[in-house]
C-alpha positions in Angstrom: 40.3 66.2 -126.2 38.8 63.4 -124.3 41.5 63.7 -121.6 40.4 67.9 -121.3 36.5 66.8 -121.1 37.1 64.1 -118.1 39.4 66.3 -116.5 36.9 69.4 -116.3 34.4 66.7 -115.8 36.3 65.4 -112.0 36.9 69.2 -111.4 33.1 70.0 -111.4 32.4 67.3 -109.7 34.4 68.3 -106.9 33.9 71.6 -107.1 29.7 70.9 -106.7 31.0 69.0 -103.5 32.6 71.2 -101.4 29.7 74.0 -102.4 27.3 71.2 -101.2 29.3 71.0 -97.7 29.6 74.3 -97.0 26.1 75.2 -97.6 25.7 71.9 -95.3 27.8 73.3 -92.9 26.8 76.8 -92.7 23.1 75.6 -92.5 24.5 73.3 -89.1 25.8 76.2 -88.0 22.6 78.7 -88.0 20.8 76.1 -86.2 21.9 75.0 -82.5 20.0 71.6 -82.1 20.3 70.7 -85.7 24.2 71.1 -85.0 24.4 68.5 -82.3 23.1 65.9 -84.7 24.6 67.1 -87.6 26.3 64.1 -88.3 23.4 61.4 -88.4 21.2 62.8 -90.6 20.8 65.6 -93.4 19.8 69.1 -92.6 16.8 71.4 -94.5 18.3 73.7 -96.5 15.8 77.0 -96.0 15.6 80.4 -94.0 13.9 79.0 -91.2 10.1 79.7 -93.8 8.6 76.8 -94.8 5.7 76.3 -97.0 4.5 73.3 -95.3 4.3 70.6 -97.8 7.3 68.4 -97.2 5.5 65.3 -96.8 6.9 61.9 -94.7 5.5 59.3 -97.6 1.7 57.9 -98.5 -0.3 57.2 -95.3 -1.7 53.9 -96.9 -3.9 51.8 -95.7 -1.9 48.6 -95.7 -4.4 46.3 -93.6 -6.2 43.3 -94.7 -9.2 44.7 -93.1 -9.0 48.4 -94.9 -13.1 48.6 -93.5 -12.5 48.8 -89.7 -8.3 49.4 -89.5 -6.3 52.3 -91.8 -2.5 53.0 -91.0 -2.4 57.0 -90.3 1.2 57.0 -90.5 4.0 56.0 -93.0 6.9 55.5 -90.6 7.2 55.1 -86.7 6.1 58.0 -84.3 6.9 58.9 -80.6 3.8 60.2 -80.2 0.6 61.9 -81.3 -2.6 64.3 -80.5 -6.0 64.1 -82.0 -8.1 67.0 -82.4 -11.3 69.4 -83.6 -10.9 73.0 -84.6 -14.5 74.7 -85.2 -14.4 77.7 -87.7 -16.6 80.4 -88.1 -16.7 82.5 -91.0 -19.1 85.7 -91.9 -20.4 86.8 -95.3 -21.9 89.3 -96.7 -25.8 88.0 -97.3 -27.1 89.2 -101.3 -29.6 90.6 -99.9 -28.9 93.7 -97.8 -31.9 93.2 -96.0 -31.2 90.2 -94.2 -29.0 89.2 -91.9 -25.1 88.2 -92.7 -24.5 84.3 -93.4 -22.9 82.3 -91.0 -20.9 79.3 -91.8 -19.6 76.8 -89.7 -17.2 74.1 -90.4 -15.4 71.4 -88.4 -11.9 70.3 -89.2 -10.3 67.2 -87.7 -6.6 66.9 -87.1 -4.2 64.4 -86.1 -0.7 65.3 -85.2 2.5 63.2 -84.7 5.8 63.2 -84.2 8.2 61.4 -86.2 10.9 58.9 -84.6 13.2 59.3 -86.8 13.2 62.8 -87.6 11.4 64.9 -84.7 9.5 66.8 -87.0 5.6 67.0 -86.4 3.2 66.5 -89.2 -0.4 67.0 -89.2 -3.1 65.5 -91.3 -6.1 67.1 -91.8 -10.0 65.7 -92.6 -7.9 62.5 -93.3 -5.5 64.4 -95.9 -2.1 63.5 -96.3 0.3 64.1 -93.8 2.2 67.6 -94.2 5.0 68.7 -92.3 4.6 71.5 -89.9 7.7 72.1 -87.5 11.6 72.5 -88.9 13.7 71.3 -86.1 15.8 68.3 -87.4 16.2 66.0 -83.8 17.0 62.4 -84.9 15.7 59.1 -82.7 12.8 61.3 -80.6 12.1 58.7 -77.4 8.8 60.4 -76.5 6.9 63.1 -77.7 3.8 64.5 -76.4 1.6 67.7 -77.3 0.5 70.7 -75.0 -1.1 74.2 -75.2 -3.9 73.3 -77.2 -1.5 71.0 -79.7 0.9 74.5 -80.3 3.5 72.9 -78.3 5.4 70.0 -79.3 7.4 68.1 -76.1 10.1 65.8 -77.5 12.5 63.3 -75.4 15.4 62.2 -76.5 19.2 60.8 -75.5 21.5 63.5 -76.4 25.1 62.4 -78.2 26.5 60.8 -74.8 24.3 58.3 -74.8 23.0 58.7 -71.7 21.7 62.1 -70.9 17.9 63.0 -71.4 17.0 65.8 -72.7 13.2 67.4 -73.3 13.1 70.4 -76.1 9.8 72.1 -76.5 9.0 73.0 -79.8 6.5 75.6 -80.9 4.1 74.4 -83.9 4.4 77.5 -86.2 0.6 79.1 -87.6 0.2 79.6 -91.0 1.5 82.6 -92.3 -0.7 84.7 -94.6 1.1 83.5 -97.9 0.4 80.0 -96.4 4.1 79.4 -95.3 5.5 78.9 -91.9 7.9 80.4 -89.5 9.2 78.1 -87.3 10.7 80.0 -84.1 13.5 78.4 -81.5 12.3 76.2 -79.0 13.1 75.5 -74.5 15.5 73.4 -73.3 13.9 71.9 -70.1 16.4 70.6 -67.4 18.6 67.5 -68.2 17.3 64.0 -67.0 14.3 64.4 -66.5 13.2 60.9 -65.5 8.9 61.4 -65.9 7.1 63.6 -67.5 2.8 64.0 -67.9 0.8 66.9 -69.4 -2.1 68.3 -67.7 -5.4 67.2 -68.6 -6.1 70.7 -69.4 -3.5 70.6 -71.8 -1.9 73.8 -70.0 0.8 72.2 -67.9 3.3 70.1 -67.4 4.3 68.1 -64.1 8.0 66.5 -64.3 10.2 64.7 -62.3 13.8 65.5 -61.2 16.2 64.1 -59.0 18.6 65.2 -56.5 21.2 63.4 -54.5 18.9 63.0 -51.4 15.4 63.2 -53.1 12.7 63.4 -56.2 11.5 66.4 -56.8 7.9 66.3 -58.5 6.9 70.3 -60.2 4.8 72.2 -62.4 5.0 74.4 -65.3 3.9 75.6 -68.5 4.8 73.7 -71.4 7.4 76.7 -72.0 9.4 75.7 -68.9 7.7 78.9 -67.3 5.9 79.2 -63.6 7.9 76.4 -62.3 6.1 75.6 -58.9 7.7 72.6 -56.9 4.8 70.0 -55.8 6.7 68.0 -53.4 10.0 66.6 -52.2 10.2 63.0 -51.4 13.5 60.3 -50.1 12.1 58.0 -53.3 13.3 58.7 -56.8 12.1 55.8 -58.6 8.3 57.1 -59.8 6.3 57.2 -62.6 3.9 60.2 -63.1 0.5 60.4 -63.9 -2.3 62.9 -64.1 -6.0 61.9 -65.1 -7.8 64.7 -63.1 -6.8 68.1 -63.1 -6.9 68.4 -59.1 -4.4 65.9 -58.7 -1.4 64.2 -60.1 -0.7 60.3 -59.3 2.5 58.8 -58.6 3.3 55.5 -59.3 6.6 53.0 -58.6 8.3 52.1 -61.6 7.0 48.6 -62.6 9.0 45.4 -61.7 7.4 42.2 -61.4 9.7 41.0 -58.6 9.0 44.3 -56.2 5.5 45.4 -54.3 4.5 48.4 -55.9 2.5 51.5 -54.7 -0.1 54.3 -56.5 -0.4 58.1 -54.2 -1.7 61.0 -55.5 -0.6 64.7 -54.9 -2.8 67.2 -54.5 -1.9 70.3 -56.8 -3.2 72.8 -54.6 -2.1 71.3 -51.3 0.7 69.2 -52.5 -0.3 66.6 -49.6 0.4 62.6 -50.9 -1.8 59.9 -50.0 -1.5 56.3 -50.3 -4.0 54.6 -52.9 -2.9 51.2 -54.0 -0.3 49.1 -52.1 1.8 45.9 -51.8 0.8 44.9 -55.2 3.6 42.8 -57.0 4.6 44.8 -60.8 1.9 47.2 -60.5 0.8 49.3 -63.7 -2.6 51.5 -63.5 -4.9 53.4 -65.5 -6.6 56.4 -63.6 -10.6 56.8 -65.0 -10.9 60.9 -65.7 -13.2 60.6 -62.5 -10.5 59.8 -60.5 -13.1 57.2 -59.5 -11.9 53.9 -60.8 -8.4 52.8 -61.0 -7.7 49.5 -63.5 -4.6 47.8 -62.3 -2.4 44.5 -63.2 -0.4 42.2 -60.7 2.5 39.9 -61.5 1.8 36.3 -61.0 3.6 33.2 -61.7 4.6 33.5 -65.7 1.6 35.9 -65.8 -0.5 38.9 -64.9 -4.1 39.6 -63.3 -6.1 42.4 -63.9 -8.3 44.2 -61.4 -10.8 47.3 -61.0 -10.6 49.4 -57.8 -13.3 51.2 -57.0 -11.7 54.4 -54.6 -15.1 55.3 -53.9 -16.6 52.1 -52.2 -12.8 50.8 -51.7 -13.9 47.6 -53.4 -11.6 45.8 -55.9 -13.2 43.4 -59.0 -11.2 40.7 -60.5 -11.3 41.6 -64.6 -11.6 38.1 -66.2 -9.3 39.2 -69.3 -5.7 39.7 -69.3 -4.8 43.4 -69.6 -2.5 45.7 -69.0 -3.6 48.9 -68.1 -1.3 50.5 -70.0 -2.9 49.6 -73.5 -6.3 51.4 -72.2 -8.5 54.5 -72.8 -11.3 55.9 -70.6 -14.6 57.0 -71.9 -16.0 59.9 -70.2 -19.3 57.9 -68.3 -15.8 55.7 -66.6 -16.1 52.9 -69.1 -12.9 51.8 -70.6 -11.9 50.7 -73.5 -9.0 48.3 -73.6 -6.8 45.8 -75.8 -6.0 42.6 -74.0 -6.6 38.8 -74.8 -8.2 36.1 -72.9 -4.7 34.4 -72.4 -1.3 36.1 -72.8 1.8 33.8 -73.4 3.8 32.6 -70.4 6.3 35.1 -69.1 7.4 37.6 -67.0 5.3 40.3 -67.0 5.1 43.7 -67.0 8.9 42.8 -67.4 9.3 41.2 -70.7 6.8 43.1 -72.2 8.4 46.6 -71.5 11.9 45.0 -73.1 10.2 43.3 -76.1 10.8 40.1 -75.5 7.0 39.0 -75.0 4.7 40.3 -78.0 1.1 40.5 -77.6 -2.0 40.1 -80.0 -4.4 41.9 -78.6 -8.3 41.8 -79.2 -10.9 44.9 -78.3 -12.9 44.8 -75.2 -15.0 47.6 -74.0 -15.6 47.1 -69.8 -18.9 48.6 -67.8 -16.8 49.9 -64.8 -20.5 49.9 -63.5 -21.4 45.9 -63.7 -18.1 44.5 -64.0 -19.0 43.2 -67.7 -17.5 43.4 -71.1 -18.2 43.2 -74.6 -15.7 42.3 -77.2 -15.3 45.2 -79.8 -12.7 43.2 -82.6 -11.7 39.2 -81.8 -8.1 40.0 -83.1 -8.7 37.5 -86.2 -8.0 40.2 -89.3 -4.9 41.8 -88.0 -2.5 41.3 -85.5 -1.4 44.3 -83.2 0.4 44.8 -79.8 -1.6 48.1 -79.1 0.0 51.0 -76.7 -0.9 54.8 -76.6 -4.7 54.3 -77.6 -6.5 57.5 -77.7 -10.5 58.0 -78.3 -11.8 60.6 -80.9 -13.9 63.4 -79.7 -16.9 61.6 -80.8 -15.6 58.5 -79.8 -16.1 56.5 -82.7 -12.7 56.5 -84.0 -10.1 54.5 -81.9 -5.9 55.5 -82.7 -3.1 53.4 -81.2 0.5 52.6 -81.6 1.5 49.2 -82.2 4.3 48.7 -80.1 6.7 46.1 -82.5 6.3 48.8 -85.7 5.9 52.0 -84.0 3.3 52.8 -86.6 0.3 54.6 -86.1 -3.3 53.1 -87.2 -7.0 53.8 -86.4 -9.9 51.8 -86.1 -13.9 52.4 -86.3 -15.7 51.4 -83.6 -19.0 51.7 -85.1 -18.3 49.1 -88.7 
């Protein structure tokens, strides 16, 4: 008897596994991208509905200094969006003879893309985070959001190892019963070495390249209403667009070659020269277009420096930042994480490969008088800040430390 009971035992057993793999499979099979990555990691098992309450983990707030610093997310991100939606909603008032009720009420939202997963979650008036996209893409690069934070633009090596590839994915609405329908997303072009979003969050300008030349264009977030900017011998840029009237290109970082700062007129498509000569240059464009906050390698080091492109004078900044761990205000102050003294190296070098970690303290710089004021002395917690982004109200300041990947906030105003 105890023979028949183990053997019908080991037949379920197996049976439930090959019903597991085919429902695996056949759910591989319905979706194209999920497909491709199939075999790294496990699929959702639904109709393409989803009632939005998957959650990634408990947000936390794992920080020895839970007044002014609170991680926002569990795991690491590629990237993220912050956000108000204004509601307003009208009611019947009781009595008939007066005029309807009117109610207002102002939601914030984060949104973020998971490394590991692809998916976007959002967290709303500091809830905790819920999924909102289905599209399983494992190890996301770089993820930014567009068309009013509907769109989701994710970067990421495909199985080769080498080519890039950028899949916009729409951010389902609600549905009436509270679910969501998450429809296919756009393929944009393979390799696509830069890519920047439109301060207007309506477009997207992109950089290809061709045998003889970089190719610099427009479109929507959808891959529609491509419109080529310009064609140029030089391949090696980085893109950048602060104002909506023009986008910036800048060479690619090296602390060992002079590098250069044009911008491109989007109506015209005309480049001019804006920076020059300057050893591993990085910059940060003000929304103004007005001021320009730039580093230069030096000798197991880095200098930072404000450009007016007004008056065409350039300030020494007597801290040690790199622009790209900055945010502007809108009056063209700028808010920055830096140090007094970074540890010998080569810079921006070792710091894009990780070699050289930072710990950064807070500085908020008048563009105006050339001073600063120091906004947290780096004592509590220890962070190598990148991807800082101001709140509406600018009170709240997000970031990504770089060695985690985790996202984190911090008030300004404790």
């Amino acid at each position: 008897m105890k023979r028949i009971l183990i053997f019908i035992f080991l037949f379920l057993l197996i049976a439930g596994g090959v019903w597991y793999f085919f429902i695996r499979s056949k759910a591989a099979t319905d979706n194209p991208i999920a497909n491709v990555f199939q075999s790294f990691f496990p699929l959702n098992e639904n109709d393409g509905s989803f009632d939005g309450v998957i959650q990634e983990g408990d947000s936390g707030n794992n920080t020895a200094d839970a007044a002014r610093f609170a991680q926002v997310s569990p795991r690491s991100v590629a990237g993220y969006s912050i956000f108000s939606l204004t509601t307003t909603t009208t009611a019947p008032n009781p009595d008939p003879k007066l005029k309807p009720i009117i109610t207002t009420a102002i939601d914030h939202y984060i949104r973020y893309v998971s490394r590991q997963n692809g998916y976007v979650y959002e967290i709303k008036n500091s809830e905790s985070p819920v999924q909102i996209t289905n599209i399983l893409i494992p190890n996301i690069y770089e993820a930014s959001f567009a068309s009013n934070n509907t769109v989701a633009l994710l970067r990421f090596l495909k199985p080769d190892n080498q080519t890039i590839a950028t899949y916009s994915v729409p951010i389902p609405p609600l549905n009436l019963d509270g679910k969501r329908t998450q429809k296919s997303g756009v393929y944009f072009p393979d390799n696509i070495d830069s890519l920047v979003i439109s301060p207007d969050n309506k477009q997207v300008a992109r950089l290809t390249t061709e045998v003889s030349a970089g190719v610099i264009s427009t479109s929507t977030p959808s891959n529609t209403l491509k419109k080529d900017l310009l064609r140029t011998p030089f391949k090696e840029w980085l893109l950048l667009w602060p104002t909506q009237a023009s986008v910036y290109v800048q060479t690619k970082a090296a602390s060992t070659v002079n590098g250069y700062l044009y911008r491109v007129d989007t109506a015209a498509g005309r480049l001019r020269r804006v920076i020059g000569d300057v050893p591993g240059l990085t910059t940060s464009i003000s929304p103004s277009g007005e001021y320009i906050l730039y580093s230069q390698s030096v000798q197991n080091g880095f200098i930072t420096k404000l450009f007016n492109t007004k008056t065409g004078i350039t300030t020494a900044i007597s801290l040690s930042i790199l622009p790209e761990k900055c945010a502007w205000y809108s009056n063209s102050d700028i808010l920055c994480a830096g140090n007094s003294t970074v540890p010998e190296a080569v810079y921006p070098d070792a710091w894009y490969a990780g070699i050289t970690r930072l710990q950064d303290q807070l500085y908020r710089i008048d563009t105006k008088t050339n001073t600063y004021s120091v906004l947290y002395d780096g004592t509590t917690q220890l962070f190598d800040m990148t991807n800082l982004q101001l709140d509406e109200g600018k009170n709240l300041l997000y970031f990504i430390d770089k060695p985690t990947g985790l996202l984190w906030k911090f008030n300004l105003n404790s």
